[in-house]
N, C-alpha and C positions, 0 to 999 in steps of 0.2 A: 333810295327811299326806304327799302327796308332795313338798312342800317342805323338810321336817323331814329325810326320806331323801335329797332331792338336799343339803341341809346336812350328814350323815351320813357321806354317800360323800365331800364334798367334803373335808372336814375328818380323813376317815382316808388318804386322797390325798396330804394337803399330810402329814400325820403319817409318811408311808410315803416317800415324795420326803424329806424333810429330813432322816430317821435316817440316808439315807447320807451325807448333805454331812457330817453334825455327828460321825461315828462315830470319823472320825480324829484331832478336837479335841483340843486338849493339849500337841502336841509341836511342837517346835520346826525348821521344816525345812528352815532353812540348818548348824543342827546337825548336822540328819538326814542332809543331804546332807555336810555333811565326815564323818561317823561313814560313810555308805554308802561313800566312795570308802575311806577308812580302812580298814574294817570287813570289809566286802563285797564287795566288787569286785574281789578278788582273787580267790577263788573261783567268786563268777558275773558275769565278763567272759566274751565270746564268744573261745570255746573252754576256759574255765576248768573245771575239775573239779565244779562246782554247777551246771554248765549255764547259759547267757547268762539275764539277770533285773537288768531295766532298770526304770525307772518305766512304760515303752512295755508292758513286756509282760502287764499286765493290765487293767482299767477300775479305777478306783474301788471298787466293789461288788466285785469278787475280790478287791483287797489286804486291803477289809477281813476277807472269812472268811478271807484268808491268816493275817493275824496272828490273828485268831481262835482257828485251829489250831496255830499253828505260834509263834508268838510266845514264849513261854518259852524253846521251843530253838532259836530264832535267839539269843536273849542268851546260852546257855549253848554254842552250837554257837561264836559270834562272839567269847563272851570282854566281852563287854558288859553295864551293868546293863537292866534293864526299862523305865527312864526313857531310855534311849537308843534302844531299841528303838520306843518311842513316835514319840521324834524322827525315827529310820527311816523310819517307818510313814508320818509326816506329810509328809517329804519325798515318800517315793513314791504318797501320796495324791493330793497337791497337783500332780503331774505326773503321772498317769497318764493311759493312752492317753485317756481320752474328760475330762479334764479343760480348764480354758481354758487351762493354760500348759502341755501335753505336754512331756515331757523324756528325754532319754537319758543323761543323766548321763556326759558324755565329758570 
């Protein structure tokens, strides 16, 4: 019984750990990143009008509930389709702060 349970735990662990590595899956994020500088960067560069909003300034797990919430009206806000936004998404996934390749997109 208590083997069953440490298999249990073990296995909603590994399930909880990997939904965020895989959440950003999809897009493309050499894309993302010409679309961010494009796109983006105009309005959140430091000092810009959308407030500074780098890959740096969240983990992994905040971009994703960012685009979560917000994801629609960044394409509509940016002028972008949704499949671009993806590409966004993965760029700034793949470099966010607690990622292996952090980036500031400069």
């Amino acid at each position: 019984m208590k083997r069953m349970a440490g298999i249990i735990v073990t296995l909603s662990l590994f399930a909880f750990c990997t939904s965020f590595a895989l959440a950003a899956e999809g897009g493309n994020p050499k894309k993302g990143k010409y679309l961010y500088k494009k796109s983006c960067k105009t309005c959140h560069d430091t000092g810009g009008e959308g407030g500074e909003m780098t890959p740096l300034s969240k983990t992994q797990a905040q971009w994703d509930r960012f685009f979560e919430k917000k994801g629609k009206g960044c394409a509509e806000h940016a002028g972008v389709s949704e499949k671009d936004v993806k590409d966004i998404q993965q760029f700034l996934f793949d470099h966010a702060a607690d990622s292996d390749q952090p980036e500031t997109c400069g």
